[in-house]
N, C-alpha and C positions, 0 to 999 in steps of 0.2 A: 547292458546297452539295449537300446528296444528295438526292435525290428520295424524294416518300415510298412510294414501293414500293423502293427500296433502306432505307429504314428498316427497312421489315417487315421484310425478310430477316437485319439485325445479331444478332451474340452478345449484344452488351450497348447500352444506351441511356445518354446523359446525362442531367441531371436537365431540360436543356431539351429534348432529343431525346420523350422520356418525357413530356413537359410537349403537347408541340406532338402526339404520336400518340394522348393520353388525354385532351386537351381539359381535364383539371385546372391550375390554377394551380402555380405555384413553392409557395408558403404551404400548399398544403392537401397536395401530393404530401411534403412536410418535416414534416407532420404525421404522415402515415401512415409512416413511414419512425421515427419517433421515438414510436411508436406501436410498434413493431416487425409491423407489416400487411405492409410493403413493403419486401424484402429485397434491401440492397445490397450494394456489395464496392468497397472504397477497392484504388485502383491507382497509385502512386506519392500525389499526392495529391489524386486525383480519383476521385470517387462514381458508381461505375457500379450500373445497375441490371439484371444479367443480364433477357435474352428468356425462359427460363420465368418466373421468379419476377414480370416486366410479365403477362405472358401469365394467371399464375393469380393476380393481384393483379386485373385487367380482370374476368377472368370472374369471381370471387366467390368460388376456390379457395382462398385463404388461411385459415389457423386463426383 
């Protein structure tokens, strides 16, 4: 299992990676994500959420 200063540093998060460094729930991060707030990218067939888009979805950078 990764530590979480090996988290900070990934290209991309899962949606429990993302869950567990944002302190949001599964339910409210699928929210924003279908909201389109929170941009992700299907990879075979799994929901990654790139580090900038975590990054300015956190801070309040999103449109």
């Amino acid at each position: 299992m990764a530590t979480d200063a090996v988290l900070l540093q990934k290209l991309t998060y899962t949606i429990a990676e993302f869950c567990k460094i944002s302190g949001l729930g599964k339910t409210t991060v699928y929210s924003h994500i279908n909201a389109d707030r929170l941009k992700t990218r299907m990879v075979g067939g799994r929901r990654l959420i790139p580090a900038d888009a975590a990054r300015a979805f956190l801070l309040g950078e999103t449109e």
